[in-house]
C-alpha positions as CSV (number, residue, x, y, z in Angstrom):
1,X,28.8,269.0,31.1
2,X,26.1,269.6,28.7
3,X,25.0,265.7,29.4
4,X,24.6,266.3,33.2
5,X,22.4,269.1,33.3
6,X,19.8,267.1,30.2
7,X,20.1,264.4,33.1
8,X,19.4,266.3,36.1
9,X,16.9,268.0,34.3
10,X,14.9,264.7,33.2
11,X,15.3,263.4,36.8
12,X,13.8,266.9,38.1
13,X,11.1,266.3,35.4
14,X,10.4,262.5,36.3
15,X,10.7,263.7,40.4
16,X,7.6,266.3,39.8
17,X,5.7,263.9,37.6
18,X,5.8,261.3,40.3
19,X,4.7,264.0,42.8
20,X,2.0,265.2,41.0
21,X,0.3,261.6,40.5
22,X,0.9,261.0,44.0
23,X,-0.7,264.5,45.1
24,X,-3.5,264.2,42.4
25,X,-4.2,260.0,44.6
26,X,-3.8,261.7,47.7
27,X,-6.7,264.5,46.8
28,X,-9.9,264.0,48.0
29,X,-12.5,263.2,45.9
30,X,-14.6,264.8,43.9
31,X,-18.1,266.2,44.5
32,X,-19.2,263.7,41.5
33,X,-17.6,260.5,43.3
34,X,-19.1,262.0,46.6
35,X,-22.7,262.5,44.8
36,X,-22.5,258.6,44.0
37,X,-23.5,257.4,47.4
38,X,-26.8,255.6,47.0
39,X,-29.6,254.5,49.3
40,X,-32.4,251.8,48.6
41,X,-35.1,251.0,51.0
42,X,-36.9,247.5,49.9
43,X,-39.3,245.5,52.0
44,X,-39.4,241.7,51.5
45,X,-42.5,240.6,49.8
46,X,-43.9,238.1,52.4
47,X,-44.5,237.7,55.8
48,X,-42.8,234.6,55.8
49,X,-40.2,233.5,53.0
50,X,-39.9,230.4,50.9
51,X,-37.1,228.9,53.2
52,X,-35.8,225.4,52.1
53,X,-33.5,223.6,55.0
54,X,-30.8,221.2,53.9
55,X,-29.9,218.9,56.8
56,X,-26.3,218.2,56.0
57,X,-23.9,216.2,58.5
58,X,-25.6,215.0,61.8
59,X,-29.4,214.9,62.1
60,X,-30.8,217.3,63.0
61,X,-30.0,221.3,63.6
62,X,-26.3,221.4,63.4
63,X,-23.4,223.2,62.1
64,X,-23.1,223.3,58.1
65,X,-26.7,222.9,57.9
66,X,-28.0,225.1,54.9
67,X,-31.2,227.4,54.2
68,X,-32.0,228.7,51.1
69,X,-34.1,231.4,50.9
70,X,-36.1,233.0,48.1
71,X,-38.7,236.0,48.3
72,X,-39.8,239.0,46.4
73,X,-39.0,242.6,47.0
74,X,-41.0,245.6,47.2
75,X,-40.0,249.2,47.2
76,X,-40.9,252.5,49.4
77,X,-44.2,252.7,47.6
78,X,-44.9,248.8,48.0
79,X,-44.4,248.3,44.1
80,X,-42.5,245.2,43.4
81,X,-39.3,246.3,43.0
82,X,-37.7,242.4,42.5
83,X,-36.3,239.5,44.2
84,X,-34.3,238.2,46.9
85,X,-32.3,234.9,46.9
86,X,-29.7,233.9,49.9
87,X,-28.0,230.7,51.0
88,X,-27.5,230.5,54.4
89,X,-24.8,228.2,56.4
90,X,-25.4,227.0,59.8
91,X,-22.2,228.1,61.8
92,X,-23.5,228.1,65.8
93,X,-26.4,226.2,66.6
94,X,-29.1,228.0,68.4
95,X,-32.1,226.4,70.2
96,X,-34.1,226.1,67.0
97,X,-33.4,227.6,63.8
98,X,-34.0,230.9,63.9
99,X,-31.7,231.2,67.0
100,X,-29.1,230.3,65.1
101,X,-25.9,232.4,63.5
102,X,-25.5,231.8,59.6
103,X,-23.0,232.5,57.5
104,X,-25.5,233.9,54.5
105,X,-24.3,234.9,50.6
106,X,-27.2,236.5,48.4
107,X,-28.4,238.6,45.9
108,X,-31.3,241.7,45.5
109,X,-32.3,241.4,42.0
110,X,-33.5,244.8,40.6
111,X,-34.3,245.9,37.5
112,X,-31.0,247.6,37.1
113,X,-29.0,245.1,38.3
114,X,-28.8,242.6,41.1
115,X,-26.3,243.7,44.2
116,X,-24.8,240.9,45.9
117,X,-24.3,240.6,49.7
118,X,-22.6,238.1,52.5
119,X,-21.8,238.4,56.5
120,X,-23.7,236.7,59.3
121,X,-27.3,236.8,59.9
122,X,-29.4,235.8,63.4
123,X,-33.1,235.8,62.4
124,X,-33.9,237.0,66.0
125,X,-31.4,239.9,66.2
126,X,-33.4,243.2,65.7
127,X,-31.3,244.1,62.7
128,X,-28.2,242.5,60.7
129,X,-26.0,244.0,58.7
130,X,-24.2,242.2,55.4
131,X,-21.3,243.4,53.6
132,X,-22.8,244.8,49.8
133,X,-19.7,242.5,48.5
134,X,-20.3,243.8,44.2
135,X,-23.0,243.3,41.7
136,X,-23.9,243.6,38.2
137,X,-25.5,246.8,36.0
138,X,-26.2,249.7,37.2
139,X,-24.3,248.3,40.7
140,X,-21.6,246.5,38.9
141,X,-18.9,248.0,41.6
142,X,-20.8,248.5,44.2
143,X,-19.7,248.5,47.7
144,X,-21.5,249.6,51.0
145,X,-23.8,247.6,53.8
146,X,-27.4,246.1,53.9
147,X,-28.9,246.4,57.2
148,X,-31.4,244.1,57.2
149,X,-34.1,244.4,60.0
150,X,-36.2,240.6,61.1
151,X,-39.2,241.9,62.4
152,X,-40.4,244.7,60.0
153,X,-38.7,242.4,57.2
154,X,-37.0,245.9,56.0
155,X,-34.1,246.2,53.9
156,X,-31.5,248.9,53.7
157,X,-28.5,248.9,51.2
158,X,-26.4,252.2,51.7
159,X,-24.1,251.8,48.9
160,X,-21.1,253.8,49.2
């Protein structure tokens, strides 16, 4: 009898441990975690990027076409702040290039780390918006969206 009850009570004991993890996941999360949320305003450096077009496939603008992209970044205060590179894939065909929906993957080199980015990008949309997809340093998990606006060549990562 003495056996059954050391049982029950291990099972009771295993039962409220598995309760507690669950209720401790489950909480929300802490002020700290909360605090974490990050915003950083860059402009790019020129009016008009280094842009290098790779015809691939038919002549011409067409689908799988590539643009790579390089330029520098500035911050709030117009400081350089670092660097933008992106790689661009030509998935729809517009009129001319910059009508055109890409496909884009890139990085914002700071000087804490670089935070990586991809999603789809029309140069003549007002704004775009990537998914931030990780990084390195400083934004080595980071996670969030970079709204990216064509004309005032304005950048803005909220990083969650």
């Amino acid at each position: 009898m003495r056996l059954t009850n050391r049982r029950a009570l291990w099972i009771a004991v295993a039962v409220a441990t598995v309760a507690l993890a669950g209720a401790a996941y489950a909480a929300p999360q802490s002020s700290s975690q909360a605090a974490a949320k990050k915003t950083i305003e860059l402009t790019e450096e020129s009016a008009v990027p280094k842009l290098k077009v790779i015809d691939v496939g038919d002549p011409g603008l067409s689908q799988g076409d590539q643009v790579v992209t390089t330029d520098g970044l500035l911050d709030r205060k117009g400081a350089v702040a670092g660097s933008l590179e992106q790689v661009c894939t030509v998935v729809s065909p517009g009129a001319n290039l910059f009508a055109s929906t890409f496909d884009c993957t890139g990085s914002f080199d700071l000087a804490d780390g670089s935070i990586t980015v991809q999603g789809s990008f029309v140069p003549v949309a007002e704004v775009s918006s990537l998914a931030v997809t990780g990084g390195t340093g400083e934004f080595a998990k980071a996670r969030g969206e970079a709204v990216i606006a064509t004309e005032a060549d304005t950048i803005t990562v909220e990083l969650a």
